[in-house]
C-alpha positions in Angstrom: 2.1 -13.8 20.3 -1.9 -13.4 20.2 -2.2 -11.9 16.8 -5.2 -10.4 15.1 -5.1 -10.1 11.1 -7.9 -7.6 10.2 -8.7 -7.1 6.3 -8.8 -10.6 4.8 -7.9 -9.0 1.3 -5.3 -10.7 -0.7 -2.3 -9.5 1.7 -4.1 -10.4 5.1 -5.4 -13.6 3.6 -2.0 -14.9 2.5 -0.1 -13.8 5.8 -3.1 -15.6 8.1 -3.2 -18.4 5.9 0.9 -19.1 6.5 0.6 -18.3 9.8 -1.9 -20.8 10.7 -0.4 -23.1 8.2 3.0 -22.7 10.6 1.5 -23.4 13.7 1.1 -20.0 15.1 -2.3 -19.1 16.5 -4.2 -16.1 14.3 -7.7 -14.6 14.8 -9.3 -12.9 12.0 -11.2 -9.6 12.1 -13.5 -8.7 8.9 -16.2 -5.9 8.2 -19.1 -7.4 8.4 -20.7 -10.8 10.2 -21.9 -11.9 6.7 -18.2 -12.2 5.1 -16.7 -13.6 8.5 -19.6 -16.5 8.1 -17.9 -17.0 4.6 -14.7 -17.7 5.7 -16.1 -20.3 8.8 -17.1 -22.0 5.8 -14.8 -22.1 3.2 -11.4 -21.7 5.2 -8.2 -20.1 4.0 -6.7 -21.6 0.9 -3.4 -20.7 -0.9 -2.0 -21.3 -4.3 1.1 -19.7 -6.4 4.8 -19.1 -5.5 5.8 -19.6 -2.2 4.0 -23.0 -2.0 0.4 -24.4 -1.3 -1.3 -24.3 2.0 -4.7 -25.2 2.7 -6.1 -25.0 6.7 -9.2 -24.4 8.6 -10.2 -21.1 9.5 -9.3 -19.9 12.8 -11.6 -17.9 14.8 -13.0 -15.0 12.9 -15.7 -12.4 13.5 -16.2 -9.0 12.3 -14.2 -6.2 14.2 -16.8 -4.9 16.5 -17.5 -7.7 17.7 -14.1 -8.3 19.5 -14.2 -7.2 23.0 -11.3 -4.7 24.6 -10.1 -6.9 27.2 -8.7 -9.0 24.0 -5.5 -7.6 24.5 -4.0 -8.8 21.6 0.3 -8.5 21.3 -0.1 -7.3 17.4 -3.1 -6.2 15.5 -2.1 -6.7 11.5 -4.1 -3.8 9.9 -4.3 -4.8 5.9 -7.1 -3.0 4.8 -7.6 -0.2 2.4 -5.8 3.0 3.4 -9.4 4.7 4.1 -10.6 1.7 6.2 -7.5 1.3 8.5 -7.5 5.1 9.2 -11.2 4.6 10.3 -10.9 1.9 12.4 -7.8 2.2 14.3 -9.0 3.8 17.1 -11.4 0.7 17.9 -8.4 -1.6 17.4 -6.2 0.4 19.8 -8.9 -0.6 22.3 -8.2 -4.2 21.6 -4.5 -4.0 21.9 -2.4 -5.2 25.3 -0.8 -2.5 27.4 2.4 -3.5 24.8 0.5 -4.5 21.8 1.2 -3.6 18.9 -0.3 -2.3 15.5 1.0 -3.0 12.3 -0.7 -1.0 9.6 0.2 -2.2 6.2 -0.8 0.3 3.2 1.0 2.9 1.2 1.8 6.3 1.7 1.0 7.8 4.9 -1.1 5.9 6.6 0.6 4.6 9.0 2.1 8.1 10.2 -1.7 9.8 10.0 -2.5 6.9 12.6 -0.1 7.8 14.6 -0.5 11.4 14.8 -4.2 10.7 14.8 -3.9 8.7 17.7 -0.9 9.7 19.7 -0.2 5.9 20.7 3.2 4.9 20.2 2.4 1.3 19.9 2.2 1.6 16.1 5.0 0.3 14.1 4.6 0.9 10.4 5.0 -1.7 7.4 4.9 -2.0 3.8 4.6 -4.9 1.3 6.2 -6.0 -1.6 4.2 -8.9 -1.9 1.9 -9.7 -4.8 -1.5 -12.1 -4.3 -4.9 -12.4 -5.5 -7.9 -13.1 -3.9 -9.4 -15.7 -6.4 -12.7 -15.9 -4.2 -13.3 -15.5 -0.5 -10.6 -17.2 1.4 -9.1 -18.0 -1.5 -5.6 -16.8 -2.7 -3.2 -16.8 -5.1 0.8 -15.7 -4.4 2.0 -13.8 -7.4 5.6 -13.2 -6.2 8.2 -14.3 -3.6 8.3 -11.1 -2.1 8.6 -9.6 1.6 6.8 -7.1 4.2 9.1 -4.6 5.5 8.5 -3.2 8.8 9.6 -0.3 11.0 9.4 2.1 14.1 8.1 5.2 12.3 10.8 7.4 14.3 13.5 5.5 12.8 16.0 2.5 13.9 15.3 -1.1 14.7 13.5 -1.7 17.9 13.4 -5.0 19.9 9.8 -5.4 19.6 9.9 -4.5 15.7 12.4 -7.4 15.8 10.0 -9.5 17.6 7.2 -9.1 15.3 9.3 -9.7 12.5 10.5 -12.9 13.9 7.1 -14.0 14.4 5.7 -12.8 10.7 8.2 -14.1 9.4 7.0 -17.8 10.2 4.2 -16.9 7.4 6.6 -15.0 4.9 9.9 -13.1 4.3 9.9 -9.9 6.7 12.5 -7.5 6.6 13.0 -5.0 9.6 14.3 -1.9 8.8 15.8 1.6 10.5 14.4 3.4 7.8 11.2 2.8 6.9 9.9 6.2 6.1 12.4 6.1 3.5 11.4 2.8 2.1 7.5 4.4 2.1 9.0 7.0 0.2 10.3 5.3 -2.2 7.4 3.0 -2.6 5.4 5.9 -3.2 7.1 7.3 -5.9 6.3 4.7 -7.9 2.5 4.2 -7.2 2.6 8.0 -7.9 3.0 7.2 -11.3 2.5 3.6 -12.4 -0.5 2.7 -10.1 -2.3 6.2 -10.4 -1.3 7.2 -14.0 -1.7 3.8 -15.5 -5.4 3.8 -13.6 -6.6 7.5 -15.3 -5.8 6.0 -19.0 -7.3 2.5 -18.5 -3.7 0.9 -19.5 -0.8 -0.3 -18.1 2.9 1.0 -17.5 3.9 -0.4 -20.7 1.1 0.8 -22.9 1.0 4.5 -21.2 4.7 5.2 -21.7 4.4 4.2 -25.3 2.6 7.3 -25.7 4.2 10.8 -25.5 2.0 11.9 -23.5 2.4 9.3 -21.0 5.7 9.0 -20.8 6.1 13.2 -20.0 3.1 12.7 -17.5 5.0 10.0 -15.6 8.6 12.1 -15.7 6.8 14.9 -14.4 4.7 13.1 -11.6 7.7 11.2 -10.7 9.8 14.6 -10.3 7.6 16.2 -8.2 6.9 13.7 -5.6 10.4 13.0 -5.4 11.1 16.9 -4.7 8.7 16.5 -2.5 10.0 13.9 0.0 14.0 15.5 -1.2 12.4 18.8 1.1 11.3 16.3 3.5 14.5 15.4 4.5 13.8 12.0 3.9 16.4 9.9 3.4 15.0 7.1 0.2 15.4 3.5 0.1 16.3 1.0 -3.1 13.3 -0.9 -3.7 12.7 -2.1 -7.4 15.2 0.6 -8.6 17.1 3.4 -7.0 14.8 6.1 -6.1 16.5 9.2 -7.4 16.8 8.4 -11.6 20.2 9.2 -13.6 19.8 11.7 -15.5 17.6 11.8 -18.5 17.8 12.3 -21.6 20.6 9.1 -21.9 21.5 5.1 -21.7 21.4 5.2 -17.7 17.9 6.6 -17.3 16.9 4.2 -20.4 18.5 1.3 -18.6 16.6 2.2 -14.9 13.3 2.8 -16.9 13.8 -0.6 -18.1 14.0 -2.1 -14.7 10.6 -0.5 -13.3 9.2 -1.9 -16.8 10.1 -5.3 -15.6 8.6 -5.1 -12.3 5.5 -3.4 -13.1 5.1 -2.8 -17.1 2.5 -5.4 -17.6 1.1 -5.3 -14.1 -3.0 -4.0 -14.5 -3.0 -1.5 -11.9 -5.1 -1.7 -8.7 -6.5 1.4 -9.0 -8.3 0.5 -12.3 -9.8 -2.3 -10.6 -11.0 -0.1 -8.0 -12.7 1.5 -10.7 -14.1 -1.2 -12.3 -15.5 -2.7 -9.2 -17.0 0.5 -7.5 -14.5 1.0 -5.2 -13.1 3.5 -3.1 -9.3 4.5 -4.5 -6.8 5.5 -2.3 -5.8 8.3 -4.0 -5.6 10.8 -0.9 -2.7 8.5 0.4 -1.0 8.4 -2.7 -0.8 11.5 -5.2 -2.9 13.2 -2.7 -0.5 13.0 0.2 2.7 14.3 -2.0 -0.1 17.6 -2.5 -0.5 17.9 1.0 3.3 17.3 1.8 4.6 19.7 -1.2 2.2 22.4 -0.3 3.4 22.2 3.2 7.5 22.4 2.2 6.2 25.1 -0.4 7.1 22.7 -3.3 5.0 23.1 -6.1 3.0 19.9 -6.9 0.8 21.0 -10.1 0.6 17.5 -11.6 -0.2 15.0 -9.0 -2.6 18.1 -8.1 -4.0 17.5 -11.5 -4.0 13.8 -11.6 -5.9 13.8 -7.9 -8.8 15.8 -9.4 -9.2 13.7 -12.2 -9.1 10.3 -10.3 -11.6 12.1 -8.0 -13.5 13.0 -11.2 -13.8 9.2 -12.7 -14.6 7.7 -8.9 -17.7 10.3 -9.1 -18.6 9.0 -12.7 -17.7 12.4 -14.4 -14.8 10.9 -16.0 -14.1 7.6 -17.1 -10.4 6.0 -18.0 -8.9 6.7 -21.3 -5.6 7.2 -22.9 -6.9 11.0 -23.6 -7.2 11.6 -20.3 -3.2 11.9 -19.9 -2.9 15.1 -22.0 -5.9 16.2 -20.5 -4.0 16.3 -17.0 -0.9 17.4 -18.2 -2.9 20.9 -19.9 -4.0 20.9 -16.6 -1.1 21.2 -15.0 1.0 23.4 -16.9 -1.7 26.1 -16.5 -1.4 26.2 -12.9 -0.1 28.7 -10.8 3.3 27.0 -9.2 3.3 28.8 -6.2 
């Protein structure tokens, strides 16, 4: 399967390292000529769980400089959410008459592709995966995890099979009928331990240890998931169940626990987005549950609130700190809901 890998992050990195590390031919697609010369030179190197591989770069150039008649079977988009809306429509060019393109970012990216585009030869797919980049074409695997992949209209296809057949040289892929739901569900949680965790400058562990972090992340959670309940949208397990037991009691204590132990001690990736001048991806995270809720006429007044005030810090008005949570939540509980 001619493949492409385009975003040579710490998730394309890793999946076009094991790929070429299995034998399967990968090209690589990055944003500029002057990184793609990096990685001629140093190759793709990984370290961590899921063993060590170290191989040659295979061909790799920045994205406009691959030519349409390409026609490439699958185009692995694992950029940033803002970068893989932006350049799909160029990679669509590249694509066979049946190609394929993967996105592989949270929220709703893949599904504002679609739409965006109105090409029906993008599957969607989201990762549970955790790696590093140490340096440029250098990685390091955090967890054993797996990419689940899916048609966006539900079910499992043939050629969602195939692809995950031939990921799944590289690492565990898991196709599923209902991948909207497993976004979903993925979402909740960056709703509230990613974005929250970001706007204080702490992690999950040190935010809920505060009052006002811990009714921040209740009420964030509670929203976006009455959000996707008026969707229709049928969740998925991931880490936890996606609908809590009821609080206040032992059950909810005990499935707090378990997102604690998948994520309490995790520095989230929107702080480092921060930190390193970054774009966040905050309009695909708590800003597509606002644009969803206001659409099903839920009221969203806290991610609302917690949008403006990641927006805020990425201008500079702002910067992270623990006082920022109570901040947000006055915020919020002075705003119209409806």
């Amino acid at each position: 399967m001619k493949t492409l890998v385009v975003g040579i992050g710490a998730l394309g990195g890793l999946i076009a390292a094991r790929l070429q590390a299995a034998g399967s031919p990968v090209l690589l697609a990055t944003r500029t000529r002057e990184s793609a010369e990096r990685l001629r030179a140093s190759g793709l190197r990984v370290t961590g769980l899921g063993g060590a591989v170290q191989v040659d770069t295979p061909e790799v150039a920045s994205t406009d400089e691959y030519h349409p008649a390409a026609a490439f079977e699958l185009i692995v988009l694992a950029t940033k959410a803002r970068e893989a809306v932006e350049v799909a429509p160029r990679l669509a060019s590249l694509l066979a008459p049946a190609g394929m393109l993967l996105p592989i970012q949270n929220g709703g990216v893949a599904r504002a592709i679609a739409d965006r585009l109105r090409d029906r030869r993008i599957l969607a797919g989201l990762s549970n995966l955790g790696a590093t980049m140490v340096a440029p074409g250098v990685y390091a695997q955090r967890n054993t995890g797996h990419l689940l992949i899916g048609e966006l209209a539900g079910g499992v296809s043939p050629r969602a099979k195939r692809v995950g057949d031939w990921l799944g040289r590289a690492v565990e892929v898991r196709v599923t009928p209902n991948i909207q739901g497993a976004v979903w569900s993925k979402l909740l949680l960056n709703c509230s331990v990613t974005t929250i965790g970001a706007v204080a400058g702490l992690t999950l562990r040190e935010y809920l240890a505060a009052p006002a972090g811990r009714a921040l992340f209740e009420a964030t959670y509670d929203e976006a998931l009455a959000v996707a309940m008026a969707a229709g949208v049928r969740l998925e397990p991931m880490l936890v169940e996606a609908v809590p037991p009821p609080r206040p009691g032992p059950a909810y204590e005990a499935w707090l626990a378990a997102v604690l132990r998948g994520y309490g001690d995790v520095k989230p990736s929107m702080l480092q987005d921060f930190e390193h001048g970054r774009p966040t991806e905050i309009d695909f995270i708590n800003g597509y549950v606002v644009d969803c809720g206001r659409q099903s006429g839920v009221p969203v007044p806290f991610n609302a609130a917690i949008v403006e005030t990641v927006r805020a810090i990425s201008r500079g008005a702002l910067t992270p700190d623990p006082a920022l949570l109570g901040r947000v939540l006055r915020v919020a509980d002075a705003s119209p809901r409806s």
